[in-house]
SEZA-43253 format. One record per residue (C-alpha): residue in three letters; z, x, y. Coordinates in steps of 0.02 Angstrom, whole numbers, padded with zeros to 5 digits, always signed. Layout:
N
AlaZXY
...
//
This chain:
417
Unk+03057-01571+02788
Unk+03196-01457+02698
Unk+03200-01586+02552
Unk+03005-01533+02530
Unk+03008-01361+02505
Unk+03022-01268+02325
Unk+03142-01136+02329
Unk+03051-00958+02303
Unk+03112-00924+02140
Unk+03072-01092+02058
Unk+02900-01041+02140
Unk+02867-00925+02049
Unk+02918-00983+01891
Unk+02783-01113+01902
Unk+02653-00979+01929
Unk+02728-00880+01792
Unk+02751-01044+01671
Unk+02569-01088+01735
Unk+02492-00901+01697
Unk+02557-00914+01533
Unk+02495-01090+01491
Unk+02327-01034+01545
Unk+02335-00868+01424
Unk+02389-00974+01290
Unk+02255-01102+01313
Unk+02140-00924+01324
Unk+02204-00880+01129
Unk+02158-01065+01054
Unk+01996-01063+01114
Unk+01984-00890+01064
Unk+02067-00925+00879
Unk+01958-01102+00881
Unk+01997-01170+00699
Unk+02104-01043+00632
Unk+02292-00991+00689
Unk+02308-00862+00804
Unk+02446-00795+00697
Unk+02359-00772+00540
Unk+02222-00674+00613
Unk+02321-00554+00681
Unk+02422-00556+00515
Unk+02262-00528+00407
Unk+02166-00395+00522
Unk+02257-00262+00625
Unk+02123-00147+00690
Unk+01951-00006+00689
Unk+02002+00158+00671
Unk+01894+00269+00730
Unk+02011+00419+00741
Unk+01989+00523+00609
Unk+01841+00651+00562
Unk+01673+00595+00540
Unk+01720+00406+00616
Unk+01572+00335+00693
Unk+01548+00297+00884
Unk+01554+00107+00903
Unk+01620-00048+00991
Unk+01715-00193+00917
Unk+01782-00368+00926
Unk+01864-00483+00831
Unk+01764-00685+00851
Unk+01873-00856+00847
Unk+01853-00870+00658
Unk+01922-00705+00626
Unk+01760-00600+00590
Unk+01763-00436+00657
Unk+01586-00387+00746
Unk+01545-00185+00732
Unk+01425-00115+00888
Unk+01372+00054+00847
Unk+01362+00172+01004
Unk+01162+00268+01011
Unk+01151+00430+01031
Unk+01019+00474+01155
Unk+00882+00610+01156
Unk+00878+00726+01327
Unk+00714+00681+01434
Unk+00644+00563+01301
Unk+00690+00342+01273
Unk+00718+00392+01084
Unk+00905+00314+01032
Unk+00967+00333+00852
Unk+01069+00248+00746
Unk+01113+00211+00584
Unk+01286+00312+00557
Unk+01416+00222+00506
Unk+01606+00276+00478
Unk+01751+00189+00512
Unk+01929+00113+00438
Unk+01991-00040+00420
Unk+02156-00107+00449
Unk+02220-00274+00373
Unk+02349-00354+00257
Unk+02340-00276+00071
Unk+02253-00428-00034
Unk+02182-00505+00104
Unk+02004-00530+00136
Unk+01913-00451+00289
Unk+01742-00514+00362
Unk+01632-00397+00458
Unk+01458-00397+00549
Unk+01358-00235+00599
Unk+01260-00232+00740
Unk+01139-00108+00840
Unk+01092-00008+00707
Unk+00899+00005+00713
Unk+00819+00175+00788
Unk+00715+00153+00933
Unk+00579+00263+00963
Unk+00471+00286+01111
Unk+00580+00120+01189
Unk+00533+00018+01024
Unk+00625-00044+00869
Unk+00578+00051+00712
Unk+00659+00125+00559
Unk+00732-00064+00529
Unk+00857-00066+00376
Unk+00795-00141+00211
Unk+00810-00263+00105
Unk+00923-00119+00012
Unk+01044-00096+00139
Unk+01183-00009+00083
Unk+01373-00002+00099
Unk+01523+00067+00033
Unk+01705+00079+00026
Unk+01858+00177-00007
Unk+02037+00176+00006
Unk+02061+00362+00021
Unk+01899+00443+00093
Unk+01850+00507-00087
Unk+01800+00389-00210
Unk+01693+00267-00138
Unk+01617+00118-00223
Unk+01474-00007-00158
Unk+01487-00194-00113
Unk+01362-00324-00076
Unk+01282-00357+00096
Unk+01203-00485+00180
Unk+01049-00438+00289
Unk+01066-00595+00436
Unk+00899-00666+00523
Unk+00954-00563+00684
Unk+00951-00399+00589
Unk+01122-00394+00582
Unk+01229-00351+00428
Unk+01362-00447+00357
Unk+01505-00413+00224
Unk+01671-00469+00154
Unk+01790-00331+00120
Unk+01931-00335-00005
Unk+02077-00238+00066
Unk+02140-00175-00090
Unk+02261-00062+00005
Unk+02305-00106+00191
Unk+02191+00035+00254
Unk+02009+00047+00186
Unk+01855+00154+00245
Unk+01678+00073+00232
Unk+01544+00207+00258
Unk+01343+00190+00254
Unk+01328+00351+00129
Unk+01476+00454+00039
Unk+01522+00570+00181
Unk+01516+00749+00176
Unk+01639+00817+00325
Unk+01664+00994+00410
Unk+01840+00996+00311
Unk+01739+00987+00140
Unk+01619+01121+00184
Unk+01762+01232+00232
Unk+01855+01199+00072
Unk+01706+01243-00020
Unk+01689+01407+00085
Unk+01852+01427+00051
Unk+01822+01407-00158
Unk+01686+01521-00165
Unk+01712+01652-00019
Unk+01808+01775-00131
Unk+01650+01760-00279
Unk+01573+01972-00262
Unk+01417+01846-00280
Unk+01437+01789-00126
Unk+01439+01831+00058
Unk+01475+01698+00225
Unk+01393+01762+00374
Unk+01446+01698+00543
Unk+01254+01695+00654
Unk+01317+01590+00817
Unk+01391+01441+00863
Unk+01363+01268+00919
Unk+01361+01174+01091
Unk+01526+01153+01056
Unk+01591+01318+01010
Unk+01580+01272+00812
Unk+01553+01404+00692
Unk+01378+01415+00606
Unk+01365+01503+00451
Unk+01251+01570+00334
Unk+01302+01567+00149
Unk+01215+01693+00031
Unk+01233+01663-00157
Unk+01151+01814-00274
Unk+01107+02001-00224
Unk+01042+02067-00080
Unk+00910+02157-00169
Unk+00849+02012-00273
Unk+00674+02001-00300
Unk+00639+01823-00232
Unk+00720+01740-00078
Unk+00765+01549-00038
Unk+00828+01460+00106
Unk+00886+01294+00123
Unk+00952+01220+00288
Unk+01070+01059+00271
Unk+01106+00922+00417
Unk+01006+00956+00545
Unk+01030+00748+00582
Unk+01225+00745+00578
Unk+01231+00576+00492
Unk+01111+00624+00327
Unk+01265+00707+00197
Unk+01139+00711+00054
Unk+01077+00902+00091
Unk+01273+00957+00106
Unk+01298+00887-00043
Unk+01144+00956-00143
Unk+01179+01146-00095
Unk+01365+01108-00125
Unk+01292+01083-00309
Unk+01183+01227-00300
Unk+01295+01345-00254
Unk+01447+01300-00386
Unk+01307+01295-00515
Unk+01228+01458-00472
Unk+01417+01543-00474
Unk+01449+01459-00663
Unk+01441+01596-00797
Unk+01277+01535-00870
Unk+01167+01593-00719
Unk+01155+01762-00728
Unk+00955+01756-00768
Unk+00925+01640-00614
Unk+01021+01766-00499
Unk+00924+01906-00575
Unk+00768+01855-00522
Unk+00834+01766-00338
Unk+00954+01729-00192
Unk+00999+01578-00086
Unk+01015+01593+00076
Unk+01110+01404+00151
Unk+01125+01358+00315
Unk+01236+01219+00267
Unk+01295+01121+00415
Unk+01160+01138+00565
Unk+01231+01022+00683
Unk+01419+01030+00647
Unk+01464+00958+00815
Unk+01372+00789+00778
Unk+01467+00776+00620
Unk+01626+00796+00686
Unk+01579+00667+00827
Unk+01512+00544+00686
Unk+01340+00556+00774
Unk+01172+00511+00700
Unk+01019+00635+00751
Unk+01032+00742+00924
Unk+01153+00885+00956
Unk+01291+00840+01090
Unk+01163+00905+01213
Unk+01037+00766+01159
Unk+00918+00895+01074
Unk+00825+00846+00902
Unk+00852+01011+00770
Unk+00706+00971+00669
Unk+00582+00984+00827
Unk+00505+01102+00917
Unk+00500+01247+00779
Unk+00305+01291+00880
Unk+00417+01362+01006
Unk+00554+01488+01005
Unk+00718+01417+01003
Unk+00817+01358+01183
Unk+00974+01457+01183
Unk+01052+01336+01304
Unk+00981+01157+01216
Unk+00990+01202+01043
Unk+01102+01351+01015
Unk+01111+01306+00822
Unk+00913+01318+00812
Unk+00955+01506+00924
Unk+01063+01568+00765
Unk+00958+01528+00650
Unk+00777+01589+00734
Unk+00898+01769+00791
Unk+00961+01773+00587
Unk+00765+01739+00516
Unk+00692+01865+00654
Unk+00818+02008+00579
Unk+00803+01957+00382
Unk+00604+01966+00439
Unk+00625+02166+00521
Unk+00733+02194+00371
Unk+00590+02139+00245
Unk+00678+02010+00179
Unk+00585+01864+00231
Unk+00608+01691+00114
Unk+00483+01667+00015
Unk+00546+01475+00012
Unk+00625+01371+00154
Unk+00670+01199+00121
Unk+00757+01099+00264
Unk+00837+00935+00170
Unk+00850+00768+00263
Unk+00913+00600+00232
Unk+00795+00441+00243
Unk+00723+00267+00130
Unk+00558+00347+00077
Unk+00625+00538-00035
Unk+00476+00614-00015
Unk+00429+00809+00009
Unk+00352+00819+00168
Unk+00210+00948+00122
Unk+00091+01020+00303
Unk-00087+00958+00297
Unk-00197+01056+00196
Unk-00300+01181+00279
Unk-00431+01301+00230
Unk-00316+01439+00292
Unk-00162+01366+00201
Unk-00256+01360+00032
Unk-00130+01461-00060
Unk+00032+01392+00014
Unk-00045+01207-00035
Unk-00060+01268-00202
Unk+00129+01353-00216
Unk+00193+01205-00145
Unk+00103+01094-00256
Unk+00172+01184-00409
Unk+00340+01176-00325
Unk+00334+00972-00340
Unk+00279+00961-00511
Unk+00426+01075-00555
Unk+00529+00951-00457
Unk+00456+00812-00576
Unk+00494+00918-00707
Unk+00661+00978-00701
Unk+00758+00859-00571
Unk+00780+00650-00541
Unk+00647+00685-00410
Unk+00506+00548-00449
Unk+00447+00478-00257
Unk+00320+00606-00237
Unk+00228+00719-00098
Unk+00185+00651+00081
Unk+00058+00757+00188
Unk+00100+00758+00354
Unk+00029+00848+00507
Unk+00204+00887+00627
Unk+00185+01061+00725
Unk+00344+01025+00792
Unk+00433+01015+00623
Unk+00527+01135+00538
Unk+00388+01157+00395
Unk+00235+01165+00498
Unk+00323+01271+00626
Unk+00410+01414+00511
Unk+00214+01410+00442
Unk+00131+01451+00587
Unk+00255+01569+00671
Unk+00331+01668+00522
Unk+00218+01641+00382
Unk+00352+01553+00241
Unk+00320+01415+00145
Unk+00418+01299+00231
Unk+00443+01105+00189
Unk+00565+00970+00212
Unk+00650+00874+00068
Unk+00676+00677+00118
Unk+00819+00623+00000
Unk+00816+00423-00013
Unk+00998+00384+00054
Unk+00958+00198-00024
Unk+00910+00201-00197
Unk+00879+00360-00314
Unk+00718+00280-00411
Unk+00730+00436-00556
Unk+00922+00387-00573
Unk+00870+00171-00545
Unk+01052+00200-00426
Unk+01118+00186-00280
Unk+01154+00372-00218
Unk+01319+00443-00219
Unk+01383+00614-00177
Unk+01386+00668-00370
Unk+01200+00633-00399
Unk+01143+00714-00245
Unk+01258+00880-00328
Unk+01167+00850-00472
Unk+00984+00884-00399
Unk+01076+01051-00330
Unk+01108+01112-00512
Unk+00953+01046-00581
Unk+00884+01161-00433
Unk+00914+01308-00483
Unk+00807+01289-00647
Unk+00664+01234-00511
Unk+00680+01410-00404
Unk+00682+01492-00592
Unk+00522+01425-00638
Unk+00447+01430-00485
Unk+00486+01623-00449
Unk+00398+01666-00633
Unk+00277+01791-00570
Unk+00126+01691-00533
Unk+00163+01640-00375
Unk+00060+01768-00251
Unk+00150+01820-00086
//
């Protein structure tokens, strides 16, 4: 009977020996055609721990390919999800090649699919976070996207659009703070405790009056970059006519807090900034859309009311969203009208007006409650058709500067307010 028994220790060795067998026999299967040692050479890891970085899931497959899940965000009382942020950095060997799937980035609205990417789908990479170039995707049968990337340095960020992050709008603050042109107005803060800020460029007592309002959606850059241009081209020494005859007044970061969380649409409290404008604003929901409304109600009691209001978006169609006409909105069809064709004129802009009927939105709602011309500027985040380009950060800065000749023309004296 003693001769039978296995001392404790050598026991346990064979569970130990046996645990590890079974782990190894785990990373084979798991590696299935390709050495366990060279993946983990080639690929390191996601980082998602920097500014900006989208919210998403991730594993790496037996071949090596590394498949992205982006997180939703979710809208309070409502099945809406959104998607279609993406931010992140690579990690791999230098020279090597790096293959990566996307996943779970369609919208779903009203517990439906919709918004699905195009045949245009877009990516691009950098190695530092500033210059960013595009490579080729595949779009795959299951909707998911697929795309090698060349590590050309062992860390590389791949992005959906050029980003524009909280530190850039502060260094721009920063730039142009000082300018007696200029004056940065604190009106509130976020969910979050964030700053909000209201950027004037020009005199108080100019004759006309602009505002633009910039990432209401936290994951559509184009606006921030656009007033970005604006602003250093209304500051250059050339513009002395355009601030002679108005101001801007930019709003340029409405949901800061989604930005810094590399969010898509809501607020952190699931809220959607560019809804609701029939009602006052919730100071508890949507604190940023509280600044604002407070900031508008006091230019308003101060007479100086915009005479313009322009809330710029990101999406694949670039169009102006213009409000139904009306026979009580007869003469803000027709400034608005003339406002496009100066677009046509004087900017890329080719895509063209869209009608819509939204008393929700920001233009229908400013409309109706304050009486400004109020409209909301769809930049095509996939292709720039006056440009025949793939947007980057530059040619949405461009539009900004072209801009200003736009609010010149348009504020020539025949407009009737």
């Amino acid at each position: 009977m003693v001769k039978n028994i296995i001392p404790t220790g050598i026991f346990l060795c064979l569970i130990i020996s046996n645990i590890f067998a079974g782990k190894a026999s785990e990373v084979r299967h798991h590696t299935s055609g390709i050495a366990a040692d060279t993946v983990k050479k080639n690929f390191r890891y996601i980082n998602t721990n920097f500014e900006n970085a989208s919210q998403l899931d991730w594993e790496i497959d037996s071949a090596g390919v590394v498949h992205i899940s982006l997180n939703y965000d979710h809208e309070r009382a409502s099945p809406n999800q959104a998607n279609g942020h993406w931010h992140f950095q690579v990690e791999a060997e230098a020279g090597s090649e790096v293959t990566l799937t996307l996943n779970n980035f369609d919208n779903v609205w009203n517990g439906m699919k919709a918004s699905p990417v195009s045949h245009r789908t877009n990516c691009l990479v950098s190695a530092d976070g500033i210059t960013w170039t595009e490579i080729p995707t595949d779009l795959l049968p299951n909707n998911s996207l697929k795309f090698r990337l060349h590590m050309t340095s062992s860390k590389m960020y791949v992005a959906s659009v050029e980003p524009y992050r909280i530190s850039d709008l502060d260094k721009l603050i920063r730039e142009v703070r000082a300018n007696p042109l200029v004056e940065v107005t604190n009106i509130g803060k976020t969910a979050e405790g964030r700053s909000l800020e209201i950027i004037r460029v020009g005199r108080k007592d100019a004759p006309y009056r602009i505002f633009l309002r910039a990432r209401a959606h936290s994951w559509e850059p184009g606006g921030n970059w656009v007033v970005q241009g604006l602003i250093r081209s209304l500051l250059k020494k050339d513009a002395a006519a355009f601030l002679k005859r108005y101001a801007v007044y930019i709003m340029p970061m409405a949901n800061k807090d989604g930005v810094a969380r590399g969010r898509t649409r809501f607020n952190t409290l699931g809220k959607d900034l560019n809804r609701e404008w029939h009602l006052p604003a919730d100071k508890e929901l949507t604190p940023e859309k509280y600044a604002f409304e407070s900031w508008l109600i006091k230019m308003v009691a101060e007479g100086k009311k915009p005479h313009l209001a322009i809330d710029l978006h990101n999406d694949a169609g670039g169009n102006v969203h213009i409000n139904l006409p009306t026979a009580d909105n007869v003469a803000h069809t027709e400034r608005i009208k003339r406002f496009v064709d100066l677009l046509y004129k004087h900017t890329w802009f080719t895509e063209g007006p869209a009608h819509v009927k939204n008393p929700g939105s920001f233009g229908e709602g400013l409309g109706a409650r304050f009486g400004i011309d109020a409209i909301v500027y769809e930049l095509n985040y996939e292709w720039i058709k006056g440009l025949k380009k793939q947007p980057f950060g530059k040619d949405w800065e461009l539009l900004g500067e072209q801009l200003r000749t736009v609010f010149y023309n348009y504020f020539d004296g025949k407009n009737v307010y």
